[in-house]
C-alpha positions in Angstrom: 110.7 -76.2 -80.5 110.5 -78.4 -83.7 111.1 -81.8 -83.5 112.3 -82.7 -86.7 114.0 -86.2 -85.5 109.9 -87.8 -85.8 107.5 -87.4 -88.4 104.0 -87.9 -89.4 103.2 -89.0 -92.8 100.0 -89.7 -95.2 99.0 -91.5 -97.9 95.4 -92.5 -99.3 94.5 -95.5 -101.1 91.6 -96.9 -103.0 90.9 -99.8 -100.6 90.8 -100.9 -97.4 92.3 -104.0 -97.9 95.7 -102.3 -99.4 95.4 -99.5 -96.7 96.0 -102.5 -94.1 98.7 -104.2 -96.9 100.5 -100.5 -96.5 100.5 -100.1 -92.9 100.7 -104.2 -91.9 103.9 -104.3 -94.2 105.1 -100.8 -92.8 105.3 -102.1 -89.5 106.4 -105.6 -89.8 109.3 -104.0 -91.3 110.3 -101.4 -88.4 109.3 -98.6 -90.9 107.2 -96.9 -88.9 106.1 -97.7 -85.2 102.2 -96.9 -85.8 100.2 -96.9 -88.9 96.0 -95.8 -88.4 93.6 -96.2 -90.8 91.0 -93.9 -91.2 88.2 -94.1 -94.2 86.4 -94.3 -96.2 86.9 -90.3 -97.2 86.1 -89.0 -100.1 88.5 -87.2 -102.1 87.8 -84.4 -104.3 90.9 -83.1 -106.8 92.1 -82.3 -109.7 93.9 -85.3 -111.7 94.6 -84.8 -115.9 92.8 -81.7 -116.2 89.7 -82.6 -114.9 87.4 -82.3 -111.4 87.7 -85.9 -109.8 85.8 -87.6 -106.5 87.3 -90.8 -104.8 86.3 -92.9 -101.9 89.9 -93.6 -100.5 91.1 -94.9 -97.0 94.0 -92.6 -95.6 96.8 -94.6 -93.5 98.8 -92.1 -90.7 102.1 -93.2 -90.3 104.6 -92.4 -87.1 107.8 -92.3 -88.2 111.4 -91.2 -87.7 113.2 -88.9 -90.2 116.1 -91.5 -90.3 113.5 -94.1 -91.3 111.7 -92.3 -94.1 113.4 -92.6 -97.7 112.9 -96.4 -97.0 109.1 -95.7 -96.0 108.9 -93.6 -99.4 110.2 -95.9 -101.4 108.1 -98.9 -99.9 104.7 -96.8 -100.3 105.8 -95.9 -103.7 106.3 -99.8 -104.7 103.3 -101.2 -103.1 101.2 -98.2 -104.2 98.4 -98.9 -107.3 98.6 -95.2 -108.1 101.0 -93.8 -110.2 101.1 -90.8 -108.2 100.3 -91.7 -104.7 100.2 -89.1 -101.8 102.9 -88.8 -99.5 103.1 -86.1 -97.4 105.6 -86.1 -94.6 105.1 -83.7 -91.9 107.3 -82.9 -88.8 106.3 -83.8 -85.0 106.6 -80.2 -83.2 106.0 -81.9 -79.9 105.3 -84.9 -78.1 105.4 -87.1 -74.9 109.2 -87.5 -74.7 107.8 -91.6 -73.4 105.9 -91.9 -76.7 108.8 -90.4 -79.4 110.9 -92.7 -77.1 109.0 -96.2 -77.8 108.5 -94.4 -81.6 112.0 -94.4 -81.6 113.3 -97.5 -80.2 110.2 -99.6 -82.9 111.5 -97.9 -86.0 115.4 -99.3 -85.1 116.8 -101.4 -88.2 
């Protein structure tokens, strides 16, 4: 049974040091309950036509739907790409405890 009430969601960036900006500021402001870090990856795509390879840091965000436009919009203005990643993707299941606390952290 989705669970489309919590949400996972990812973006990359070019340095640690903003990774932590994105996920410090994220949470001071009760946009998400938990932001990890995970890097460096490297990042192969396709940007402007041609083959490109990045070392980025990807931040996991757990979120609720309720609390995501205003997650969105934060990533997008303390983002330095002009086309950052944000990929949102629905909880299916979970500890009702933990979607609870997720839940109660990401109240305005």
């Amino acid at each position: 049974m989705p669970d489309a009430q919590h949400l996972a969601v990812t973006t990359t960036t070019d340095s640690a040091d903003l990774a932590r900006h994105l996920a410090t500021t994220a949470i001071a402001r009760r946009l998400a309950a938990c932001a990890q870090i995970d890097g460096p990856v490297t990042s192969v795509y396709r940007w402007r036509g041609r083959v490109e390879t990045a070392t980025e840091w990807r931040v996991l965000y757990k979120t609720t739907a309720a609390r995501y436009p205003e997650l969105e919009a934060h990533l997008r203005a303390e983002h330095g790409y002009d086309t950052p990643e944000i990929i949102a993707t629905p909880v299916t299941a979970g500890s009702a405890e933990y979607l609870r606390w997720l839940t109660e952290e990401t109240g305005a």
